[in-house]
C-alpha positions in Angstrom: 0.0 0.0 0.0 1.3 3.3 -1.2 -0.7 6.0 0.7 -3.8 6.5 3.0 -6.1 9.1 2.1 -8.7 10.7 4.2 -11.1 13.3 2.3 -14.2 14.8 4.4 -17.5 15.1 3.3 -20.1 17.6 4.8 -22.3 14.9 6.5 -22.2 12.3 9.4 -21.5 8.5 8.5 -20.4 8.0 5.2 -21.6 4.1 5.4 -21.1 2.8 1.7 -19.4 3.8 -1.4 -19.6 3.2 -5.0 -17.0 3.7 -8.2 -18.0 5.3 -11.1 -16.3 2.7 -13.5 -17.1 4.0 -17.1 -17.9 7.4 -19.2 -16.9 10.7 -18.7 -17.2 10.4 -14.9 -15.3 7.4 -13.9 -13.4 7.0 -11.0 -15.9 9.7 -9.3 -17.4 7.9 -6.3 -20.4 8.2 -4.3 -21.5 7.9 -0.5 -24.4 8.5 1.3 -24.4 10.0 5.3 -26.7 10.1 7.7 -28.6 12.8 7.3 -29.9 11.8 3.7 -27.5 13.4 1.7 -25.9 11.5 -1.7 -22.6 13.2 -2.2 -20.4 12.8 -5.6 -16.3 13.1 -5.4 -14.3 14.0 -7.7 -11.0 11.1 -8.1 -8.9 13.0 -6.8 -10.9 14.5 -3.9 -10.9 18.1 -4.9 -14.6 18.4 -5.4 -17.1 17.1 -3.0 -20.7 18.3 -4.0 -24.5 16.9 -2.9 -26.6 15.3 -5.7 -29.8 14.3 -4.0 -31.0 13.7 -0.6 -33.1 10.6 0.1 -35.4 11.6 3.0 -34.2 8.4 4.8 -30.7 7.0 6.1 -28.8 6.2 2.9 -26.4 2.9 3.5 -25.3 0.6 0.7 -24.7 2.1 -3.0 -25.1 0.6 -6.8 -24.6 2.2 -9.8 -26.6 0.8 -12.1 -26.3 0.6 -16.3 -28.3 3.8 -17.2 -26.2 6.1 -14.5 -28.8 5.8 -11.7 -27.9 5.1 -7.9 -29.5 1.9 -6.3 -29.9 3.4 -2.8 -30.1 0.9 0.0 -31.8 3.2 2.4 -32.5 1.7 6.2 -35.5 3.9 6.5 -37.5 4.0 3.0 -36.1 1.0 1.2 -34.6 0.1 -2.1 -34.6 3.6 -4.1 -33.7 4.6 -7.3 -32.0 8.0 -7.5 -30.9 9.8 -10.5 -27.8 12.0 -9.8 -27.9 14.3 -12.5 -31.3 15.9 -11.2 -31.8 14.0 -7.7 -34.8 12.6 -8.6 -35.6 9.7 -5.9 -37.7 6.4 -6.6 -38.6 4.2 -4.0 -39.0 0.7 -5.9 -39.4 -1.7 -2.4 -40.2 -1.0 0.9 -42.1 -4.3 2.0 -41.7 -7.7 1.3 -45.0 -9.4 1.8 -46.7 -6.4 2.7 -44.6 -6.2 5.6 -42.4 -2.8 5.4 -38.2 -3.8 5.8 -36.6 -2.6 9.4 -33.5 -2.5 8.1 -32.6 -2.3 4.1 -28.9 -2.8 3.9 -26.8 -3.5 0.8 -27.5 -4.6 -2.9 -26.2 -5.9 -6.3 -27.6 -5.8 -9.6 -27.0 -8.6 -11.7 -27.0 -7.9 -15.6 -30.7 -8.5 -16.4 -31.5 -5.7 -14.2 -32.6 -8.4 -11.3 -31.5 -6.9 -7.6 -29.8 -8.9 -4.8 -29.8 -7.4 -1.7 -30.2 -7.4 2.2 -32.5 -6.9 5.0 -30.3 -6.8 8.1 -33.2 -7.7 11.0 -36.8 -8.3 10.9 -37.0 -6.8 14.9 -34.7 -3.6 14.7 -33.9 -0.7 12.9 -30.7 0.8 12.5 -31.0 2.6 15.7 -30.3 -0.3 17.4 -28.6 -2.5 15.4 -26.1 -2.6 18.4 -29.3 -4.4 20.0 -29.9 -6.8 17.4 -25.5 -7.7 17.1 -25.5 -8.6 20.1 -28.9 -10.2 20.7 -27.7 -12.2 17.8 -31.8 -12.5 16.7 -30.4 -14.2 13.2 -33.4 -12.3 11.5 -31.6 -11.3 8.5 -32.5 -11.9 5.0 -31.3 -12.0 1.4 -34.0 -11.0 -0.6 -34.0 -11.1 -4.6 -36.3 -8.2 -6.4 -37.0 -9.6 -10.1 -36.9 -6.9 -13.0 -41.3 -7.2 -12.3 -40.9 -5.8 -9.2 -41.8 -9.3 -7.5 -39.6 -9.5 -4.4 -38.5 -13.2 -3.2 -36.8 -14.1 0.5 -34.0 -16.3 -0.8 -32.1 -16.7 2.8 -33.1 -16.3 5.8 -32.3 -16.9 9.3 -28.8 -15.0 8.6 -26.8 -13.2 11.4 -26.9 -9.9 11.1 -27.0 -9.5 7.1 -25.0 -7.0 5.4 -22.9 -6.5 2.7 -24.0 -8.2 -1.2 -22.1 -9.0 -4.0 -22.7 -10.9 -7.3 -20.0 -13.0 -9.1 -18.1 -11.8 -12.0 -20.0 -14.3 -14.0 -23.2 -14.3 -12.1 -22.8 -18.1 -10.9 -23.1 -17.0 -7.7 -24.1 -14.3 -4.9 -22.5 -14.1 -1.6 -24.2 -12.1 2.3 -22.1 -10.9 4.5 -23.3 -12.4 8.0 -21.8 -9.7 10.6 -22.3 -11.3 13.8 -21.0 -15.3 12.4 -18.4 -13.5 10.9 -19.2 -15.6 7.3 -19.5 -14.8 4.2 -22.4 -16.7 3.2 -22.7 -17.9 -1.0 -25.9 -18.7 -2.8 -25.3 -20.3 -6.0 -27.6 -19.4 -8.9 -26.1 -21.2 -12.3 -25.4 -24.7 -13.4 -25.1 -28.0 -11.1 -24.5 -26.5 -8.1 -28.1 -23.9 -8.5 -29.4 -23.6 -5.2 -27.1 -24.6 -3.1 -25.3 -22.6 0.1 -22.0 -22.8 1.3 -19.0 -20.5 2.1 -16.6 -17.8 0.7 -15.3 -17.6 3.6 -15.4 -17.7 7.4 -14.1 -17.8 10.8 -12.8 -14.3 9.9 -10.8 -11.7 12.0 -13.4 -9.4 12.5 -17.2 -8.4 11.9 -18.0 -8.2 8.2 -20.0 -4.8 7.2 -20.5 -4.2 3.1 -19.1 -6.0 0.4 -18.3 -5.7 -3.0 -16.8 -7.4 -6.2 -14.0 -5.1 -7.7 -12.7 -4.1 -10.8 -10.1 -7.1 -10.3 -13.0 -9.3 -10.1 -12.1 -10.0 -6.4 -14.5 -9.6 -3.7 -14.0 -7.3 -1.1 -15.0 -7.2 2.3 -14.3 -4.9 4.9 -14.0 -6.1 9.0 -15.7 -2.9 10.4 -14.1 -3.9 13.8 -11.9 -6.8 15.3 -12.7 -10.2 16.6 -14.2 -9.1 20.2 -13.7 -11.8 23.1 -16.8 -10.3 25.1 -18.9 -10.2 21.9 -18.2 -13.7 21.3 -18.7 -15.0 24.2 -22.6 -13.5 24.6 -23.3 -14.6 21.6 -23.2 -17.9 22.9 -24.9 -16.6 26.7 -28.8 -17.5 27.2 -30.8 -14.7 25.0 -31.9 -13.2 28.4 -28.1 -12.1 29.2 -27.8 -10.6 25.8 -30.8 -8.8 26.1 -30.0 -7.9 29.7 -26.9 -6.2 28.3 -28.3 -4.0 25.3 -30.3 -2.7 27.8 -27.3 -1.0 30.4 -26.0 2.3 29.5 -24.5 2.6 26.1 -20.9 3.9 27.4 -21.0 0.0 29.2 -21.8 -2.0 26.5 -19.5 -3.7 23.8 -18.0 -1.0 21.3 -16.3 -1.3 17.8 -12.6 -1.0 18.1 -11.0 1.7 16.4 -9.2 -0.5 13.1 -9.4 0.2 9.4 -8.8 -3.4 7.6 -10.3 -5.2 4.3 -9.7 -8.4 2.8 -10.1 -9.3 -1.3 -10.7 -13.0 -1.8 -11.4 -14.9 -5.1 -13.9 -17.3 -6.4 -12.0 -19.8 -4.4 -12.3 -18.3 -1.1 -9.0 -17.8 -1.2 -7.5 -14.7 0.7 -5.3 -12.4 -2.4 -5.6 -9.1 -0.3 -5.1 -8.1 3.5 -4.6 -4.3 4.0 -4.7 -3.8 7.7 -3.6 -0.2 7.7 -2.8 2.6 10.7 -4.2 5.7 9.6 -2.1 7.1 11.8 1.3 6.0 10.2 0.0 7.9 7.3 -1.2 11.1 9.5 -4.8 10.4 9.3 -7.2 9.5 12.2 -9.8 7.3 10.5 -11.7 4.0 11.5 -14.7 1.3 11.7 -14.3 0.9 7.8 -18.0 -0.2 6.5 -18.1 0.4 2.3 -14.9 -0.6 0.5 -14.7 -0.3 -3.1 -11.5 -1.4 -5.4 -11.4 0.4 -9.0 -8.5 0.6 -11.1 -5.9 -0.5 -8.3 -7.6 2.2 -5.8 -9.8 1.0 -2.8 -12.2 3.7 -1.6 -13.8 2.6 2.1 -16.4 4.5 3.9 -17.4 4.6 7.6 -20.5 4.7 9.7 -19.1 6.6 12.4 -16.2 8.9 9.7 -17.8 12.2 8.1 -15.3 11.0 5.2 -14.6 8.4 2.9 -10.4 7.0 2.5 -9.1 5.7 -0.4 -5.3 4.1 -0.6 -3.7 2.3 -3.5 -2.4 -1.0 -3.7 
């Protein structure tokens, strides 16, 4: 790694981002904060300037082919918004007529067919703290056809996050946060249907994911393997519940890190940056959006009001 780069944006949480990869634009990412806000950068961080404003809490970011923004947003859904006039289209918002606590992170596939998650069925992002470490295992991959029909294709997940499709669409792959797996679905030949592993047992809580220009996929650990965290995952669900209810300065806390890994189809592990902002002169951390393009990776943060970006 050559260089870490942190560049503010005028907003709180800059959760997810996405690469421009094409056109006259590319290499200009997006992020979203917490206060609604879609912000486009310039590559080389100059120009940071607001595009649209979703009326909800904007998390994970797709650019689909026409130039539109697939906005995961925790609060109103899946959204399409169109960055050239901010023009905001809310496309899902309940799966069987049930409205989504928590709409998370997507992937388009190439017949215009959306992959994406629901993190819990019992909190909102407000708490998601409460639903970590209650470990409810509510989450869901859910699959929105190009006629709007919207399928649960997993359930039952831990905490799911991040989505990413395949290079060749044979498979899609959830981020479960609190099993600290990357959970695959296969979708093409012999193996259709069927569920195993990326990967697993990893160093830290996954947050978003994303397949890069390298065709890897790209995960970020939004904090380190935590002992306590571990171990009331496996206490009776009245302890857990017990402790998401004591003052927030006492519960379990992210640790400060910034680290993503890149694996390939295999599962095996081809990148490991595990970076100290610090040694660069930046103060930066709980990495939650990670995008590679072009030899860059761009990260983003739900606690940062700024995305980073480093080259390999």
């Amino acid at each position: 790694m050559q260089n870490f780069t942190v560049i503010p944006v005028p907003g709180p949480g800059a959760e997810d981002v996405v690469v421009v990869d094409s056109g006259p634009e590319e290499g200009c990412v997006y992020t979203g904060t917490e206060d609604g806000a879609i912000f486009r950068i310039t590559p080389d961080g100059g120009i940071v300037a607001q595009v649209a404003h979703t009326g909800g809490r904007p998390l994970g970011l797709e650019l689909a082919a026409d130039g539109r923004l697939l906005v995961c947003d925790a609060h109103r859904g899946l959204l399409w918004v169109d960055p050239t006039d901010g023009t905001v289209e809310s496309i899902a918002a309940e799966v069987a007529g049930v409205p989504m606590q928590f709409c998370n992170n997507a992937a388009i596939a190439a017949d215009g067919t959306i992959w994406f998650s629901d993190s819990s069925t019992k909190y909102p992002i407000e708490k998601w703290k409460d639903d970590f470490v209650q470990n409810t295992r509510t989450g869901r991959l859910l699959r929105r056809d190009p006629d709007g029909t919207i399928t649960t294709v997993l359930d039952g997940l831990a905490f799911a996050n991040g989505v990413a499709l395949a290079a060749d669409e044979s498979y899609v792959v959830v981020a479960e946060t609190a099993a600290r797996t990357v959970v695959r679905h296969w979708l093409t030949e012999e193996r259709k249907g069927l569920r195993d592993k990326l990967c697993s047992d990893l160093p830290g809580y996954p947050d978003n994911i994303a397949r890069g220009s390298d065709g890897l996929i790209w995960v970020t650990l939004a904090s380190p393997l935590d002992p306590v965290v571990e171990r009331l995952h496996r206490a009776p669900l009245r302890v857990r519940k017990l402790v998401t209810k004591i003052p927030d300065r006492f519960q379990p806390k992210p640790q400060q890190s910034v680290r993503v890994r890149a694996f390939d189809d295999a599962g095996e592990l081809v990148h490991d940056l595990d970076i100290d902002p610090a040694a660069h002169g930046a103060a930066y951390h709980m990495v939650t959006g990670v995008r590679e393009h072009a030899g860059r990776v761009w990260m983003g943060s739900l606690q940062e009001s700024a995305v980073a970006v480093c080259d390999l």
